[in-house]
C-alpha atoms as an extended CHARMM CRD file, in Angstrom:
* protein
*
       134  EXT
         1         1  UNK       CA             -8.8160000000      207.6030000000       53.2980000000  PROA      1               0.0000000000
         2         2  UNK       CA             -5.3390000000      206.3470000000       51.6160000000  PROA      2               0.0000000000
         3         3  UNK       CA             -2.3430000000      206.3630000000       53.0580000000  PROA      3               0.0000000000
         4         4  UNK       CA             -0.3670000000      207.2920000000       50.3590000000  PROA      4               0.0000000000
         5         5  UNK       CA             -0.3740000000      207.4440000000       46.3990000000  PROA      5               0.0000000000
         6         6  UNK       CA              2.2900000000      205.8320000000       44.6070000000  PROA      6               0.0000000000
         7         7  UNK       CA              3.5090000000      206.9570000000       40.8870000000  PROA      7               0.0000000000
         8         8  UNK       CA              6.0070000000      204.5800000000       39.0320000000  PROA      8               0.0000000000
         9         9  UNK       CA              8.4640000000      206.5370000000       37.2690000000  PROA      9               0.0000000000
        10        10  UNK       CA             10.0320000000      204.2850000000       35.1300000000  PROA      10              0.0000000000
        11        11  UNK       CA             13.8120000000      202.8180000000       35.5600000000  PROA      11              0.0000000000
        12        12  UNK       CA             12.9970000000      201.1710000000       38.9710000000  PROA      12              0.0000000000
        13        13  UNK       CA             11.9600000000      203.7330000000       40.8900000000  PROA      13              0.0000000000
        14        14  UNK       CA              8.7300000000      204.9930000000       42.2210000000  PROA      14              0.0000000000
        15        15  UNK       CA              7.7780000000      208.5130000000       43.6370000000  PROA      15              0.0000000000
        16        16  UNK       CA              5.2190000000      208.1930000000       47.0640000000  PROA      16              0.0000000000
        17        17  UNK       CA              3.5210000000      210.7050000000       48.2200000000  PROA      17              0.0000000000
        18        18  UNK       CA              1.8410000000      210.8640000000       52.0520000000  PROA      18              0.0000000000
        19        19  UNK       CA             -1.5740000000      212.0900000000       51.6940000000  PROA      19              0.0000000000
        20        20  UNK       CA             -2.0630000000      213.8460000000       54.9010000000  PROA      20              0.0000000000
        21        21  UNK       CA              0.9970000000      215.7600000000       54.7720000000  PROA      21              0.0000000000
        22        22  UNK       CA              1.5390000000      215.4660000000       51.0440000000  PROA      22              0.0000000000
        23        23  UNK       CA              5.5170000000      214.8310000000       51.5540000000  PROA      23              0.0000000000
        24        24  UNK       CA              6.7480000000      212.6330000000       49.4670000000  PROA      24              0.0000000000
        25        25  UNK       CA             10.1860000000      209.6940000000       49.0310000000  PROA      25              0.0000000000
        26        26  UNK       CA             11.3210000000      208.3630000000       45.9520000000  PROA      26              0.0000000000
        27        27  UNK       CA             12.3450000000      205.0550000000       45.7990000000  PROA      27              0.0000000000
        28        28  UNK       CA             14.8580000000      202.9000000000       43.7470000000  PROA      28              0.0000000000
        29        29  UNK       CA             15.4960000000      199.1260000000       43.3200000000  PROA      29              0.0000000000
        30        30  UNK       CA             18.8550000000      198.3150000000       44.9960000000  PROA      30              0.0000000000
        31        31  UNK       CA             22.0060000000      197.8710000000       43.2280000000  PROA      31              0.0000000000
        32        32  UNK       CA             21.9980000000      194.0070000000       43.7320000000  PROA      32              0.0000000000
        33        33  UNK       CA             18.9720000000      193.3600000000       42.1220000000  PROA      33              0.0000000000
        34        34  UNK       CA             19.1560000000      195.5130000000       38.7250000000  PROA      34              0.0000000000
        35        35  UNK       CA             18.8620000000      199.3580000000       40.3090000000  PROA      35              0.0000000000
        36        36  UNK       CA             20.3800000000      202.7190000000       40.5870000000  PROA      36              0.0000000000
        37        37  UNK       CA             20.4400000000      202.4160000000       44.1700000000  PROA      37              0.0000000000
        38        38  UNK       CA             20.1280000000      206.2160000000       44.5250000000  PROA      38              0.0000000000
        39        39  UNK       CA             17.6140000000      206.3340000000       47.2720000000  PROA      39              0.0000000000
        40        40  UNK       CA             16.1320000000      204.0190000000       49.7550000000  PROA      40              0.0000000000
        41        41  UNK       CA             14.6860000000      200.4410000000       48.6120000000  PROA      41              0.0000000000
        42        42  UNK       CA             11.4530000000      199.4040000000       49.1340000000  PROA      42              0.0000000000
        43        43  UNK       CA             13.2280000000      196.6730000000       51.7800000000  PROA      43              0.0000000000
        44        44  UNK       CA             15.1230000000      199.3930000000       53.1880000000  PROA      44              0.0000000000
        45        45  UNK       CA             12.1800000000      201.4010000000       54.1630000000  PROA      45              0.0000000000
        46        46  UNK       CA             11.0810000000      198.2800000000       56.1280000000  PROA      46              0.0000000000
        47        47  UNK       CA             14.4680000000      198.0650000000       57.9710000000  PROA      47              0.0000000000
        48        48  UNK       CA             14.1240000000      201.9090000000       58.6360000000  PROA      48              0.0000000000
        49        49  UNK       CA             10.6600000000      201.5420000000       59.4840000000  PROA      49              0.0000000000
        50        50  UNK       CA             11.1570000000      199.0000000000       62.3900000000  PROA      50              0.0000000000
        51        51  UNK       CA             13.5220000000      201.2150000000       63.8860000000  PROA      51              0.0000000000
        52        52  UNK       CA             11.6720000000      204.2760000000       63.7700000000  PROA      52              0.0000000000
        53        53  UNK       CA              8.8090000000      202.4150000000       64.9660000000  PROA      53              0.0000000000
        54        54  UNK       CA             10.9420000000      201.4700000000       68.0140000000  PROA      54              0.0000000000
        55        55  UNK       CA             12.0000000000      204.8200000000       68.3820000000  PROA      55              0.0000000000
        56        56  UNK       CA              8.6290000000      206.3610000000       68.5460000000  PROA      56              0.0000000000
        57        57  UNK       CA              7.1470000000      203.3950000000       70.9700000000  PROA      57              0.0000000000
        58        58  UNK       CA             10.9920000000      204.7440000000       73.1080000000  PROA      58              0.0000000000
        59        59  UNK       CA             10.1010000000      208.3470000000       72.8310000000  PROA      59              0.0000000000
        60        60  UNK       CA              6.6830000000      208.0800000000       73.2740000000  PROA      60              0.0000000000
        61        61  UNK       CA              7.4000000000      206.0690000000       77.1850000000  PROA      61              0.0000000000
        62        62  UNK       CA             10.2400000000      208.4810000000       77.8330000000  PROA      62              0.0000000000
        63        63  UNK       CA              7.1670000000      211.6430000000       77.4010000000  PROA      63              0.0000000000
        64        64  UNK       CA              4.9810000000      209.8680000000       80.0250000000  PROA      64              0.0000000000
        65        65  UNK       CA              7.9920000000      209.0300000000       82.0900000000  PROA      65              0.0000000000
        66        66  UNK       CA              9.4210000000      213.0760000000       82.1450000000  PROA      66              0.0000000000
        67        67  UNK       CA             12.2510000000      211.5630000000       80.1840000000  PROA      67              0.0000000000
        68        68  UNK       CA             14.3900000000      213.5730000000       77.1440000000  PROA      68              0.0000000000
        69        69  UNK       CA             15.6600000000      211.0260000000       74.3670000000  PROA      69              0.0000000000
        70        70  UNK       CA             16.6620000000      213.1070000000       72.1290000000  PROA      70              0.0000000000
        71        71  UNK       CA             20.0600000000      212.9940000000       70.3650000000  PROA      71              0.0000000000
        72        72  UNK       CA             19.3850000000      209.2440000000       70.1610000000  PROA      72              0.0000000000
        73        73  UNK       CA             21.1840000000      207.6440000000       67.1660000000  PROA      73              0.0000000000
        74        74  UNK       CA             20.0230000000      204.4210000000       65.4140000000  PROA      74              0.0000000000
        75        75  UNK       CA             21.8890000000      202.7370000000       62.8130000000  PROA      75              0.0000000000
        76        76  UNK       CA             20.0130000000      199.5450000000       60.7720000000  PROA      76              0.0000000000
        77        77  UNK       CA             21.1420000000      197.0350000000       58.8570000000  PROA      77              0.0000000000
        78        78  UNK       CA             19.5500000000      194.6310000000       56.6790000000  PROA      78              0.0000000000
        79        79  UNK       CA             20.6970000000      192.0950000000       55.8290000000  PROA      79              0.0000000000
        80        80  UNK       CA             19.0930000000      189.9090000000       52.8500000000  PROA      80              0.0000000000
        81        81  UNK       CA             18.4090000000      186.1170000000       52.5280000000  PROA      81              0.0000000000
        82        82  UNK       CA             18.1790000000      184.3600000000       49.2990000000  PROA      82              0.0000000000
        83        83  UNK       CA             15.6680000000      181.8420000000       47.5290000000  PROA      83              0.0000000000
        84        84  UNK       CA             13.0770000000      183.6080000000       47.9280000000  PROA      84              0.0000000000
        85        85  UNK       CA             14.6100000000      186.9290000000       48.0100000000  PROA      85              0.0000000000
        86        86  UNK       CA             13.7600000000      188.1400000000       51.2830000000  PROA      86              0.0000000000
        87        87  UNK       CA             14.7960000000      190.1090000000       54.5300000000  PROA      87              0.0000000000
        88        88  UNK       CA             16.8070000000      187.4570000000       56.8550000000  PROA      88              0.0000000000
        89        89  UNK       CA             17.4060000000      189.9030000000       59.5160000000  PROA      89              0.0000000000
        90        90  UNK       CA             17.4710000000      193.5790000000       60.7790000000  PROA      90              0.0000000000
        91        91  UNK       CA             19.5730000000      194.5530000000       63.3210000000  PROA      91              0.0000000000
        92        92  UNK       CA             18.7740000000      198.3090000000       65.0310000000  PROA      92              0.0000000000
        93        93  UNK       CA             21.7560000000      199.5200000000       67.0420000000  PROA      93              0.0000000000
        94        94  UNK       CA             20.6070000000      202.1900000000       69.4040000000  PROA      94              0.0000000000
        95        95  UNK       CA             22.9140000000      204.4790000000       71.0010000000  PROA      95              0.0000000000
        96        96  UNK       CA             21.7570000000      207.3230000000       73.2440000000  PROA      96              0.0000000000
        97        97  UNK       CA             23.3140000000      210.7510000000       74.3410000000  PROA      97              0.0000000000
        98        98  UNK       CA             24.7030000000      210.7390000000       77.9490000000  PROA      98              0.0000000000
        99        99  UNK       CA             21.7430000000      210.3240000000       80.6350000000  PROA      99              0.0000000000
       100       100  UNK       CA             20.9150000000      209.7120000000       83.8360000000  PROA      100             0.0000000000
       101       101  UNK       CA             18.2970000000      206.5180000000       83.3650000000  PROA      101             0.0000000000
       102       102  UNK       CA             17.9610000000      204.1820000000       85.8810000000  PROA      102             0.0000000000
       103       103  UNK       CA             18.0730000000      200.3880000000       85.4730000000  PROA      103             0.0000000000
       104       104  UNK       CA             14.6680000000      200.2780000000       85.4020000000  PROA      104             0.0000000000
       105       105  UNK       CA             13.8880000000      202.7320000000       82.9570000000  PROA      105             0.0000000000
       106       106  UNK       CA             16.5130000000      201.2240000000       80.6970000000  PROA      106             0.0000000000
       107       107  UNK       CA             14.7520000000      198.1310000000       80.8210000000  PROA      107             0.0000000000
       108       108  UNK       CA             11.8660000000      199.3970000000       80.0890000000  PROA      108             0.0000000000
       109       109  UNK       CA             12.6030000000      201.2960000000       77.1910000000  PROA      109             0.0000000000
       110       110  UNK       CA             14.3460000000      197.9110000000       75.7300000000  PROA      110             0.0000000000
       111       111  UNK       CA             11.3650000000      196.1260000000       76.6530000000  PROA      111             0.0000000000
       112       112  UNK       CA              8.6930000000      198.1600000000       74.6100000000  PROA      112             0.0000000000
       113       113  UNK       CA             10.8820000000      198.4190000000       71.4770000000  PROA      113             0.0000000000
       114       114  UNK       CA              9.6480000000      194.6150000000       70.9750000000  PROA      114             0.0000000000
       115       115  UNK       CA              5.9430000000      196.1490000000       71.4360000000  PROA      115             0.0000000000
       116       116  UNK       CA              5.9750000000      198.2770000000       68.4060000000  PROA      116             0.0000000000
       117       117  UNK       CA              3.8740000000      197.8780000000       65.2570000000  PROA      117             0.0000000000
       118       118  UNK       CA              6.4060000000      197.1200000000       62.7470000000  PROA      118             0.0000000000
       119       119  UNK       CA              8.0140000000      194.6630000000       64.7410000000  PROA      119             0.0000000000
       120       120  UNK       CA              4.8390000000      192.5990000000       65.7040000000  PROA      120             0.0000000000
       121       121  UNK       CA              4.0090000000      192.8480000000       61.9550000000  PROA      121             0.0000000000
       122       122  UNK       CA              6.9250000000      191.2610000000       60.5990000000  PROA      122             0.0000000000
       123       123  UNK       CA              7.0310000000      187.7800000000       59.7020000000  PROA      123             0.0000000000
       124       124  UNK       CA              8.6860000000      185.6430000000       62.7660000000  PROA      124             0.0000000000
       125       125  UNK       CA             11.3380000000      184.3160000000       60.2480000000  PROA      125             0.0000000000
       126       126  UNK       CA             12.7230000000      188.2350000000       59.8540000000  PROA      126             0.0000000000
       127       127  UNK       CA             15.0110000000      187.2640000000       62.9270000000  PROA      127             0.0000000000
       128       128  UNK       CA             15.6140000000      191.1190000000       64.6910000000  PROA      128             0.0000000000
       129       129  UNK       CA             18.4700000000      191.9320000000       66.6840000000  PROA      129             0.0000000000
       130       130  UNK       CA             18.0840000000      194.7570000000       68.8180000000  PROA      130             0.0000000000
       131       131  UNK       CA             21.3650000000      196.4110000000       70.5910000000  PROA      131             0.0000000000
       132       132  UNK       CA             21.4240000000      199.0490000000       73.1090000000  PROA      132             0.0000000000
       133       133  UNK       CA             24.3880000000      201.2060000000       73.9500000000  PROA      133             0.0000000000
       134       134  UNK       CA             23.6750000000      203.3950000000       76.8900000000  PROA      134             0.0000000000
C-alpha cells in the first residue's frame, strides 16, 4: 500500500495526502528559489522530519524507561548549501521541561537520537548538529 498521494496544484505547491489517516499538508517552494513560501518546503519537511524522528526514537525510550517527555520543545534549522542546491546542515535544538533525569538517562536519550531513521537515511554530507538543553 502507498504511503501517500500527492496532487500538484499549480504555482509551486503540492497538496499530500496520508493514506492511512487521510490527513493531508500542502506544500510550497521556498521564497529563495521562486515560491510563495506559505507553508513548509519540501526541504523543510526533511529538517522537521529528522527531528521528529529523534523525538519519537526520545519518547519512545523514555515509555520503556517510566519516563514523561512531554512539553519537550525542538526548534530546526536548515540551513542550505549551494551548487547543487542542497541541505548543508540541520541543526535540532532540544530543550526539555524541568525533570529529574539522571546522567545516565540523559545520555541515553542523546545517544539514540543518532539511531533514528531519518538520520541514518540522510546522506553523510547533511552534517547534523544536535543540541540538548536540559
Amino acid at each position: 500500500m502507498a504511503t501517500s498521494q500527492t496532487i500538484y496544484l499549480g504555482e509551486l505547491r503540492t497538496e499530500n495526502e496520508h493514506i492511512r489517516s487521510g490527513k493531508k499538508i500542502i506544500t510550497d517552494a521556498p521564497v529563495d528559489n521562486q515560491g510563495k513560501g506559505e507553508a513548509f518546503s519540501p526541504t523543510d519537511l526533511v529538517a522537521t522530519a529528522l527531528s521528529d524522528c529523534m523525538m519519537t526514537i526520545m519518547g519512545i525510550k523514555a515509555r520503556d524507561k517510566g519516563l514523561d517527555l512531554v512539553g519537550t520543545t525542538i526548534e530546526t534549522t536548515k540551513i542550505m548549501s549551494s551548487d547543487p542546491r542542497r541541505i548543508g546542515e540541520i541543526v535540532v535544538e532540544f530543550t526539555f521541561p524541568k525533570n529529574d533525569f539522571s546522567e545516565k538517562d540523559k545520555t541515553i536519550f542523546e545517544a539514540v537520537t543518532k539511531t533514528c531513521p531519518v538520520a541514518l537515511s540522510l546522506h553523510p554530507d547533511v552534517k547534523q548538529t544536535v543540541k540538548f538543553n536540559w
